[in-house]
N, C-alpha and C positions, 0 to 999 in steps of 0.2 A: 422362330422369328415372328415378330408380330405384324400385323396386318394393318400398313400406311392409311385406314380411311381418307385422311386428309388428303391426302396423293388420288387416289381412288376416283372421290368425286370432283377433285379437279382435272382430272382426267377426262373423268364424263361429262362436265359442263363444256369442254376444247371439242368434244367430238367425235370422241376415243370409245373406242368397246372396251366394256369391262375386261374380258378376258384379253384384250389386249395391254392394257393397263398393269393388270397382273401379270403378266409374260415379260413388260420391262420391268419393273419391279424386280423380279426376280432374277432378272440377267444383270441389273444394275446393282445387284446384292445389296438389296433395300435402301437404294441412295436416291430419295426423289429427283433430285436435281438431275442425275444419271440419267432414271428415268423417264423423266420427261424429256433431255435430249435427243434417248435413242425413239421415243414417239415422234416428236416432230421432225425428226430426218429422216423418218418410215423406218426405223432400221430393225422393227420387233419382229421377228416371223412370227406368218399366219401359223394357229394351230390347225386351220380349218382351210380345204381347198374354197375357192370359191368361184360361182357361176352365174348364168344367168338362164332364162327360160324362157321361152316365146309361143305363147297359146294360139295357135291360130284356129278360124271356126270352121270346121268341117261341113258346116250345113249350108255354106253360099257357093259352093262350087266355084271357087277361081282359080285362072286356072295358075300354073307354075311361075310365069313370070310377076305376074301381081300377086303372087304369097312371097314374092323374092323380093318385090317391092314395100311391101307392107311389112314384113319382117325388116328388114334396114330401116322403116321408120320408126318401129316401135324399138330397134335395138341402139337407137342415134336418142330419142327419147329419155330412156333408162338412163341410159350413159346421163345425159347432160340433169336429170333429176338426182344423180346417186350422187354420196359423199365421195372426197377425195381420198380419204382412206381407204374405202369399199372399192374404189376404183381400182387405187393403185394391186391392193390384196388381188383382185382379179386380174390384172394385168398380168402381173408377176406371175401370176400359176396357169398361164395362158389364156386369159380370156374364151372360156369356156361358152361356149353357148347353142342351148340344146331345144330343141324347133318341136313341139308337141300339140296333139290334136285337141280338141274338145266340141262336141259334138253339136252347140249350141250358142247364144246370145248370151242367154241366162247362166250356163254354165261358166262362160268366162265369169258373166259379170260377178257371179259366187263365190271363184276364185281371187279375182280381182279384188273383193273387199275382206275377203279371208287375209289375204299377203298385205293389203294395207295396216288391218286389223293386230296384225303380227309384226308390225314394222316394217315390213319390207315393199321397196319399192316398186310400183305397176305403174304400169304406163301403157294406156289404152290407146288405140288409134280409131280416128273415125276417115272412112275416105271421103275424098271428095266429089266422088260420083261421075266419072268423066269416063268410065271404061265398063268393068265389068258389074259394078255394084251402084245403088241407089245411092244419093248424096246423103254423108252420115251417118253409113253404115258402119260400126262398130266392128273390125274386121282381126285384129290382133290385140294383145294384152303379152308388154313383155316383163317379167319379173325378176328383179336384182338390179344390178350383179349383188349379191351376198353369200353367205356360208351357205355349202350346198345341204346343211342338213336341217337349217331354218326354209330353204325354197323345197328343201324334200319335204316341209310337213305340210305343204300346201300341194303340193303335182304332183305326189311318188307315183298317185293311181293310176294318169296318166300315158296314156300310149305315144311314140313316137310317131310325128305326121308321116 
């Protein structure tokens, strides 16, 4: 069976991941029209689970309720930055999301522009300085939701907070 280019990159102009694309494709046994139905009614399964990740920085000491505050805003963030496909993929496979340390400022910000660098979305949070941290303090970085094996090649190193 040959391979619909023309499907492919109409696919990817709508929004679509490749290997999404080709997963209807091939259930719709090579009928564009097919396929792009079963895309826009989400109806392709993910090949790939998918999640999200939340850097918080170990070096400000906050304490538990403000990493629980800060964490909701950087996962309320992500969310309203990611595609509706990336959403829904996550949804579906339980909205996954996994709360990880880094030891530093810089270190997020490394990671941060690493997961930009690679597509994937971050979403930084600075606080507003009214409790435990200085106003502007750069306090979380959350990343996705997407495929957990493009957010693994930014945080595998990573330790859980």
């Amino acid at each position: 069976m040959e391979l619909n280019t023309e499907f492919i990159e109409t696919a990817l102009s709508c929004g679509f991941e490749r290997e999404q694309a080709l997963r209807a494709l091939a259930l719709a046994g090579n009928n564009p029209d097919a396929a792009f139905d079963m895309l826009v009614s989400g109806s392709v399964p993910s090949s790939e689970n998918y999640k999200m990740v939340i850097l918080v920085r170990g070096d400000l000491q906050m304490g538990v309720g403000k990493i629980a505050a800060q964490v909701g805003h950087a996962v309320l963030g992500a969310y309203k930055d990611s595609s509706e496909i990336k959403i829904r993929e996550w949804e579906e496979g339980g909205s996954a999301k996994i709360v990880l340390r880094v030891s530093n400022l810089k270190e997020l910000m490394d990671l941060h522009n690493e997961a930009h660098q690679k597509g994937l979305v971050a979403h930084t949070i600075q606080d507003a300085g009214r409790t435990q941290v200085d106003p502007g303090t750069v306090t979380v970085c959350a990343i996705g939701p997407d495929a957990v094996s493009k957010i693994d090649s930014v945080t595998s190193h990573l330790s859980l907070l």
